[in-house]
C-alpha positions in Angstrom: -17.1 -4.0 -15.8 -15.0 -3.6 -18.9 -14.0 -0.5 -18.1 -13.0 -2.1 -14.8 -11.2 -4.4 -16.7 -9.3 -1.9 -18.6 -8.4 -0.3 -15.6 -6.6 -3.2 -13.9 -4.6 -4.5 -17.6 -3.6 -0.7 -17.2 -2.0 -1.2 -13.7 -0.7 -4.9 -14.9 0.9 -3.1 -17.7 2.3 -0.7 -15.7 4.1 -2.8 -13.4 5.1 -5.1 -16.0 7.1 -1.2 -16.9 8.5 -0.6 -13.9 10.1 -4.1 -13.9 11.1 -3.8 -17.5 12.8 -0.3 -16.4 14.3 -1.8 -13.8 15.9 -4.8 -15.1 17.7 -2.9 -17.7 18.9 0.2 -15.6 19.9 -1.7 -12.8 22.6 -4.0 -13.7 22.9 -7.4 -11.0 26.2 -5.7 -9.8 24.0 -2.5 -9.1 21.7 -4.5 -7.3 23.8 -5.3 -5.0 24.5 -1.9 -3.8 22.7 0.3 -1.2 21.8 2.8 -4.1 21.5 0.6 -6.8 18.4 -1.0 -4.9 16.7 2.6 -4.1 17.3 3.2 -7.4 15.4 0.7 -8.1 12.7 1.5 -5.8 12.5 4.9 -7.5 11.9 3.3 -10.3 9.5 1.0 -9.4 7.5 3.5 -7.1 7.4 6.3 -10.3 6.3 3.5 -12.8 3.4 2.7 -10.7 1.9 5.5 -8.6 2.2 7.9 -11.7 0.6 5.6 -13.8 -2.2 3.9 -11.5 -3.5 7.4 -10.8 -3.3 8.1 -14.6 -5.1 5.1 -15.3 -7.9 5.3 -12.4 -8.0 9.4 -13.9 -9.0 7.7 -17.1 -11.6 5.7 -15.6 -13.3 7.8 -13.8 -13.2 10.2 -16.7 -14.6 7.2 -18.8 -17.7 6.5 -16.2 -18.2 10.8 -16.2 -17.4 10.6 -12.4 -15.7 13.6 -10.9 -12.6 13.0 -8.4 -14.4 14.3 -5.2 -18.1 13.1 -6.2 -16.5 9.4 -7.0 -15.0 9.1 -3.7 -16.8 11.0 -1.3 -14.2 13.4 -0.9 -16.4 16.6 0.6 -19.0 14.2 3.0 -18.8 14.6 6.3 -15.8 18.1 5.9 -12.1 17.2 5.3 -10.8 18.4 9.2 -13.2 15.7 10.6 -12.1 12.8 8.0 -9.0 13.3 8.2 -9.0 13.6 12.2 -11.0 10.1 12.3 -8.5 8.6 9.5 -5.6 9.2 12.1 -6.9 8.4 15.4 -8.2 5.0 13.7 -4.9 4.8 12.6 -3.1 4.9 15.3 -5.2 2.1 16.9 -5.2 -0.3 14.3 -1.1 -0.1 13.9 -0.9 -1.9 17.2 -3.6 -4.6 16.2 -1.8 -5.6 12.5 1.9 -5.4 14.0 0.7 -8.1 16.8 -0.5 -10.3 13.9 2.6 -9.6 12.1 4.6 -11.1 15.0 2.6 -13.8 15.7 2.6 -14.8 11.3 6.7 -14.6 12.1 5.9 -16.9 15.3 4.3 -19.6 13.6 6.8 -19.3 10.5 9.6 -20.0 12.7 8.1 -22.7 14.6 7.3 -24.4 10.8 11.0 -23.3 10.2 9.6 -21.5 7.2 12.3 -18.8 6.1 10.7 -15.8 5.4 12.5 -12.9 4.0 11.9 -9.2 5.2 10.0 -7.1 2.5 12.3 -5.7 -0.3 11.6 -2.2 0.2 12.0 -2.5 4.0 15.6 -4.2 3.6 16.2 -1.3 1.6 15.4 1.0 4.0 17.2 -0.5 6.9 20.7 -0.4 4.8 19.8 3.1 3.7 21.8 5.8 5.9 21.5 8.7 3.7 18.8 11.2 5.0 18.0 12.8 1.2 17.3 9.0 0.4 15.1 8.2 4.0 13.4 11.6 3.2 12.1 10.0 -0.2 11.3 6.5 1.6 9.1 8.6 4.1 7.4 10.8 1.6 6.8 7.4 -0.7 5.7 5.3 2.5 3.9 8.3 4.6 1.9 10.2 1.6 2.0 8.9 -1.9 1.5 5.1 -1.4 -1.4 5.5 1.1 -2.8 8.2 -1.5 -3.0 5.6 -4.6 -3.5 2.2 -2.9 -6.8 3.5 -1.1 -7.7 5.1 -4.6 -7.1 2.1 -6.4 -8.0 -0.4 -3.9 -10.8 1.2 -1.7 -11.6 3.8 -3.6 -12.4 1.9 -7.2 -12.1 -1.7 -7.0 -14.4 -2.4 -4.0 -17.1 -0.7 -5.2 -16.9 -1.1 -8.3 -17.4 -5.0 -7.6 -19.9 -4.0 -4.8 -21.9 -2.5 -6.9 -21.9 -4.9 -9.9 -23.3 -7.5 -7.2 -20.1 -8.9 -6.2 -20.6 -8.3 -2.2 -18.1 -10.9 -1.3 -15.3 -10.8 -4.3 -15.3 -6.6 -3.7 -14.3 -7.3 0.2 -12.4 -10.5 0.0 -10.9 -9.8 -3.3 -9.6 -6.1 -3.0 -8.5 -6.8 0.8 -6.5 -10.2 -0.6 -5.1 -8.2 -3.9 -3.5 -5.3 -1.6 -2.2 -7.6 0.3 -0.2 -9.5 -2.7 0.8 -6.8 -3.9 3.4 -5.9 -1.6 5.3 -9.2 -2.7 5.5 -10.8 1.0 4.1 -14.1 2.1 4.6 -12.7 6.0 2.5 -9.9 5.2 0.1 -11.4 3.7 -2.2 -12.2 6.3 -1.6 -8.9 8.3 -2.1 -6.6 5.3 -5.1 -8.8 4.3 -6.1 -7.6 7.5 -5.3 -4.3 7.2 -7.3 -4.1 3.8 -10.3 -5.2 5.1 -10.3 -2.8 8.2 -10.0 0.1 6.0 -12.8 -1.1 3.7 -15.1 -0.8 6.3 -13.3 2.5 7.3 -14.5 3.5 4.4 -18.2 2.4 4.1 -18.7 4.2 7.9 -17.3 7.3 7.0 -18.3 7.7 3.0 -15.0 9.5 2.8 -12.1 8.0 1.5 -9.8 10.8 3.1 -10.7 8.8 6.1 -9.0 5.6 4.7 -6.4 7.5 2.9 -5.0 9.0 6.7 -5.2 5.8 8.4 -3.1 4.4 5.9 -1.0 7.3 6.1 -0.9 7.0 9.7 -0.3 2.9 10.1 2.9 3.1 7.6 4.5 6.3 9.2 4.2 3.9 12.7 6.0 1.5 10.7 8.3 3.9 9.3 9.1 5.5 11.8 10.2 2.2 14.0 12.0 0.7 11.1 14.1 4.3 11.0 14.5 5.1 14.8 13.8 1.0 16.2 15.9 -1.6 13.9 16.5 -3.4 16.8 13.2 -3.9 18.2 12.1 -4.9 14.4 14.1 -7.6 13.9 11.6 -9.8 15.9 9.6 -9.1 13.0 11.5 -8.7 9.7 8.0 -8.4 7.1 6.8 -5.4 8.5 6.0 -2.1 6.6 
């Protein structure tokens, strides 16, 4: 547990880098520029992804837990986790989008304003294809890689198996969710999270997980590049 600890003041820390980067390389007039703000996601995405997996590489190296035996990375063959991870993506995109529109339903019927995600207003103003090329490759490979790492892979069982059934499901499904910094999301991705930790505990793999992810955000991607239109009906999605 206080290694666990560690590990999560490590992440803490290393947002609180990403937004002390941030606020001093990208001035308020920057900000309010199309690449001023995916500077700033580059920023933000570097500060965190590198240093989560450094951080989880130290904890796993702390518990004397190889990468592959910690997460179950050679059960079941990588061709048939990765398969499963996909297909079970491509199902439960439909199932969290439809939540996602009903959470903007209800928010307009409150008239509670709800703002798209940052990173997806970004993305909709962004018309550069180098810069969309970098949004994919962050959205598609490298954020689905270290939130199932972080989230799946380390803090649900390391709460599991401490005794903490209901704080390792609840909690680690609730915390991804927050994370993306969306109250519109919050409820879908909560969703999402909890789907994929029982991905997990059916296949023992977390390649599984790690493809479904994959495969739920390049859906979203790839309708927030080629659909705008259709999206605006529901602005938090990502």
């Amino acid at each position: 547990m206080e290694s666990l600890i560690r590990l999560l003041l490590g992440v803490i820390l290393c947002m609180c880098a990403a937004v002390l980067i941030h606020t001093v390389v990208v001035t308020p007039e920057m900000a309010q520029t199309s690449a001023g703000r995916f500077l700033g996601f580059v920023i933000n995405t570097g500060c965190l992804h590198v240093g989560i997996l450094f951080v989880v590489h130290r904890f796993l190296k702390q518990q004397s837990i190889g990468w592959s035996a910690g997460f179950g990375l050679n059960k079941n063959g990588w061709g048939r986790a990765i398969v499963r991870g996909m297909v079970i993506g491509l199902l439960i995109a439909p199932l969290v989008m439809a939540l996602q529109a009903g959470c903007h339903w209800l928010f307009t019927q409150a008239e509670v304003k709800a703002p798209r995600q940052e990173v997806v207003t970004t993305l909709v103003q962004t018309v550069q294809w180098d810069q969309r090329i970098y949004f994919g490759f962050i959205a598609i490979v490298i954020a689905p890689l270290v939130e199932e790492i972080m989230f799946r892979g380390v803090m649900y069982p390391a709460l599991k198996y401490r005794g903490y059934g209901a704080a390792a499901v609840w909690g680690s499904a609730i915390i991804f969710a927050m994370m993306h910094g969306n109250l519109l999301s919050l409820i879908p991705l909560t969703l999402l999270g909890l789907l994929l930790i029982a991905l997990y505990e059916w296949s023992g793999n977390l390649l599984t997980p790690i493809f479904a992810h994959s495969t739920f955000n390049a859906v979203n991607f790839a309708l927030i590049t080629f659909g705008q239109q259709w999206l605006k009906e529901i602005p938090g999605a990502s």
